[in-house]
N, C-alpha and C positions, 0 to 999 in steps of 0.2 A: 076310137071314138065312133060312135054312131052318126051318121051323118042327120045333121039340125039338130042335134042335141051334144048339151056339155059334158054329159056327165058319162064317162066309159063303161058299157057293156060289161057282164062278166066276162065275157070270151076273152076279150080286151084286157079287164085286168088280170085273168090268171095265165095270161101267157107273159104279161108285162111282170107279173110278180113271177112267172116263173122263172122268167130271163134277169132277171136280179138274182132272184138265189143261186142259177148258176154264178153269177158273178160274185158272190157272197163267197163261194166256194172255189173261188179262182184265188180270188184276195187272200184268202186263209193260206191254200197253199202256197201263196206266195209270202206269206207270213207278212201281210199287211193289215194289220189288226183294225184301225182307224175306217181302213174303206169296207173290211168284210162287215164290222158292224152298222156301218154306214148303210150299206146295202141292204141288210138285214131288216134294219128299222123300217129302209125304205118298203121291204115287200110286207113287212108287216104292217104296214101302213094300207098298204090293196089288199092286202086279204082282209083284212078289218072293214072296210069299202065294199067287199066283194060279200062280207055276211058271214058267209059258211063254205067248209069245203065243196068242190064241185072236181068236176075231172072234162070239166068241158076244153075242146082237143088234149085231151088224155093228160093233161096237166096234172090231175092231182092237185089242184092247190088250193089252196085257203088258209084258215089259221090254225090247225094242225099241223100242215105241212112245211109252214112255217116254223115250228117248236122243233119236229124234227130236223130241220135244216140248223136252226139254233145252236142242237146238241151238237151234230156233225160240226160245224164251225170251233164250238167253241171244245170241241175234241181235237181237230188240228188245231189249233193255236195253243192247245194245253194245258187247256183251263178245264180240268175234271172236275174241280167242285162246281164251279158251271153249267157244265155238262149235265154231271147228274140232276142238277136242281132241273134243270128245263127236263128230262126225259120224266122226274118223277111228277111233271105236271101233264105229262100224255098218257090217256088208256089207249093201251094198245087196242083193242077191241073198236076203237074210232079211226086206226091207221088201215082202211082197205083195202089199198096195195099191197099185194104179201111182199113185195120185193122192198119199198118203203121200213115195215114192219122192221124185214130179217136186218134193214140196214140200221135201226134201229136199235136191234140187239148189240149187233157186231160196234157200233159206236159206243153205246153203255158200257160193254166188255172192255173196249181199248180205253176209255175213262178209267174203268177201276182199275186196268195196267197199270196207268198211268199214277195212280193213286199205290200202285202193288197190293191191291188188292186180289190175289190171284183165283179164290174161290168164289168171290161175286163173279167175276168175270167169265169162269167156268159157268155159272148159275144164268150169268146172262146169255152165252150161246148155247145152252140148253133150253131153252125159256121157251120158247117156239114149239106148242104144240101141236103136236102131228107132223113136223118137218119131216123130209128125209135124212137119214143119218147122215148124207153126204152134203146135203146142206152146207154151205160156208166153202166147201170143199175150192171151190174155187179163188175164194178168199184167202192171199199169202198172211196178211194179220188174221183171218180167223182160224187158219191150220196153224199157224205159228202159236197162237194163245191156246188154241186146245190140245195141240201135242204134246207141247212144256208142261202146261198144267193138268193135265187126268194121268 
């Protein structure tokens, strides 16, 4: 909060919203559905406050990055049709962060594993253009889902 005023700064709220979706994503892997959506709501709550995305201390956050954290949650918890629904309300072309973007593929991809879908999922870590071919390469689910499936 800004001192003599009520109402928090962006700064304020995208490091607050961004420390919830870590938490969001702590939840999930902990396979606590109730709190990661709990958490969820909540930073969607300050990104909605906060207007628009910003990267103010290199957060990244706002209500994009929110939809992407969505996806991600709701891909660990195992809810693909979920998943997909929230990614197909993001353009990528609005995700800035190429590292955001790529983990937005790589989530979409493990959705439609998830679904066995195994050609979308190829379609999704292809998606990405101008990557480098090594791309993902560090990713054990995304080497795992493109070596099985091409």
């Amino acid at each position: 909060m800004r001192a003599g005023s009520d109402r928090p700064g962006p700064e304020h709220l995208s490091v607050y919203g961004s420390l919830l979706l870590r938490g969001a994503i702590a939840a999930a892997s902990a396979d606590d559905r109730p709190a990661a959506l709990g958490l969820l709501e909540e930073a969607s709550d300050a990104a909605n406050r906060l207007g628009q995305d910003g990267n103010f201390y290199w957060t990244a956050f706002g209500p994009v990055n929110v939809l992407l954290h969505r996806v991600h949650v709701a891909t660990r918890l195992g809810d693909a049709g979920t998943a997909l629904a929230y990614a197909a309300k993001i353009s990528p072309e609005l995700v800035t962060v190429a590292e955001r973007r790529a983990s937005l593929w790589l989530d979409m991809a493990q959705a439609y594993l998830q679904r066995r879908w195994a050609e979308q999922a190829v379609t999704a870590l292809r998606a990405e253009p101008g990557r480098p071919r090594t791309a993902g390469s560090s990713s054990p689910k995304a080497a795992r889902a493109a070596g099985t499936y091409t």
